[in-house]
N, C-alpha and C positions, 0 to 999 in steps of 0.2 A: 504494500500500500504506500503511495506517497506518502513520505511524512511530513508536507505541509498539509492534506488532508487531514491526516492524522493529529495534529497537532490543532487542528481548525476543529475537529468535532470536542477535541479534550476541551477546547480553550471554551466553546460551548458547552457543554456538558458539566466542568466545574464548579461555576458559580450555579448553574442551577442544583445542583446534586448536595450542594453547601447549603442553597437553603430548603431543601427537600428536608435535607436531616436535623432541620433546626425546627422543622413543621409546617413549611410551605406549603400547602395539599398544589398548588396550580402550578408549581414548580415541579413537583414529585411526579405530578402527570406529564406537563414538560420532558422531564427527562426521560422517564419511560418511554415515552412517544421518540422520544431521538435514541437512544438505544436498541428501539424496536424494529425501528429501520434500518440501521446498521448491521443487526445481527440478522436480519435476513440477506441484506446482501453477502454477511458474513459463511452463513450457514449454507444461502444458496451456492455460493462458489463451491465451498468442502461438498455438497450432498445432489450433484447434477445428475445419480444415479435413481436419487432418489428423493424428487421433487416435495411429493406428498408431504414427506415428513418434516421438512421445513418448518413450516408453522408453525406445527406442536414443538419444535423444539425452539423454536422462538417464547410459545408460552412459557415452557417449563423452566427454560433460562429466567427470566423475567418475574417467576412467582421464585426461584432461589434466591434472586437479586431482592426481591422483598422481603423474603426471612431470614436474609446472611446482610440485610442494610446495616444492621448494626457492627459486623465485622468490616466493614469500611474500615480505612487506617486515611485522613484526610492529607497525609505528607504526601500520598502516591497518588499518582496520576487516576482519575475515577475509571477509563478506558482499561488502562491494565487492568483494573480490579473485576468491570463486566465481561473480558475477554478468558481472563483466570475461569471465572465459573463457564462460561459458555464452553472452555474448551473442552471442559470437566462433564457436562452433556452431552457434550458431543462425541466425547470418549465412551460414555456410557452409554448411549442409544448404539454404537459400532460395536460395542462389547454386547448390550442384549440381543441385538440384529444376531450378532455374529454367533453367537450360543445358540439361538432359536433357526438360525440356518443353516447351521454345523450339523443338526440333529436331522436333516431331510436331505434325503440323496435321490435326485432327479433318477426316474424308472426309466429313460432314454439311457441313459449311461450304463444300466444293466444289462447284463448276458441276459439270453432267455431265459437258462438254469438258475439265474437268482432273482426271478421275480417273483414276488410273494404268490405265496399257495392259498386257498382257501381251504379251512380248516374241515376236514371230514366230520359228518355229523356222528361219528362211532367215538370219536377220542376229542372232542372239545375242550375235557378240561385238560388234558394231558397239552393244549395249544395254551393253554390261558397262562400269558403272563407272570403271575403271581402264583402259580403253582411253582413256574416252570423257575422261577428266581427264590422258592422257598428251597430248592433242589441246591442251590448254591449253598457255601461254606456264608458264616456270616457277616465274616469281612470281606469277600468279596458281591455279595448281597446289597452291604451298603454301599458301596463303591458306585457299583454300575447302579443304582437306584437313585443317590444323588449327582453321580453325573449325567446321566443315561438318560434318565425319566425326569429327573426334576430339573435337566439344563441345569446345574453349579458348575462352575469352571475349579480344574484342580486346586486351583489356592483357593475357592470357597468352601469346597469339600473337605482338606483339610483344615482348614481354620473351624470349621465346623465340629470334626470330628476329631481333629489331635494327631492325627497320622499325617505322614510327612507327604509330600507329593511325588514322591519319586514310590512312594510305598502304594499308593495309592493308581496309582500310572500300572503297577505291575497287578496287582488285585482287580482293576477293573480289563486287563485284558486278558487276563486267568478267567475273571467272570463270565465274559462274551465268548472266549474260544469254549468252556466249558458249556455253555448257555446255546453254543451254535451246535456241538456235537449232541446236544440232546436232543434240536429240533430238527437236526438230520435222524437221528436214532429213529424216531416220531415216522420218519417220512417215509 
């Protein structure tokens, strides 16, 4: 970005954002209103893959920037400080994207030998999921349950459960290679 742009929207945004936090209401709207423009063109540059989501993440910036106003530090630039949390959104919508589209693998990409079977009406529950993961050891159970099914990324699964990620990486692929030779057994 140029940084006489840059320096033109802070030089704007300061004094209003100074008297936002002193309790300006027509100021606070002010600046919100110029923030909110900025971070769409911000966000639209980073996200041309995916337009839709812009907005929302314009909100949710925006309703942060309202419940972290009081972590304001007034010596720094007020721009850094919206740009800080925006990038922090925007890290975490490519981290939930990326969890929730890690877990689906396009049926074009598949052999025919790996596309899903429909389950014979003789052995249904010997298909059902939660049989088939009660069959697992139980730390590998949890594993692939909180990675697998519930989307946590290895450092949330450990953080959650105490086991290291490297421990956790070997349990959940013990789990699926164990979990696949059953539903070949099945087959």
């Amino acid at each position: 970005m140029n940084p006489d742009v840059r320096h033109d929207f802070e030089a704007g945004l300061k004094p209003l954002w100074t008297r936002a936090q002193a309790g300006d209401e027509a100021a606070y709207r002010a600046a919100l209103a110029s923030i909110a423009r900025r971070l769409r063109a911000y966000f639209g540059r980073r996200m041309l893959a995916v337009p839709d989501d812009v907005e929302d993440l314009v909100q949710e910036t925006l309703l942060a920037l309202h419940l972290q106003r009081g972590t304001y530090d007034p010596a720094l630039p007020v721009s850094a400080w919206v740009y800080a949390i925006a990038r922090h959104k925007l890290a975490d919508l490519w981290r939930r994207r990326g969890r929730r589209e890690s877990l689906h693998e396009p049926l074009d990409d598949l052999d025919e030998s790996q596309h899903p079977v429909a389950a014979d009406d003789e052995q249904p529950a010997r298909r059902d999921l939660g049989v088939l993961l009660q069959s697992l050891p139980a730390a590998q159970q949890q594993a692939v349950s909180l990675t697998k099914i519930e989307g946590l990324s290895m450092l949330e699964a450990s953080a959650r459960t105490g086991v290291s990620v490297a421990a956790l990486k070997v349990q959940v692929h013990r789990g699926l290679k164990r979990l696949a030779a059953l539903v070949k057994d099945d087959s």
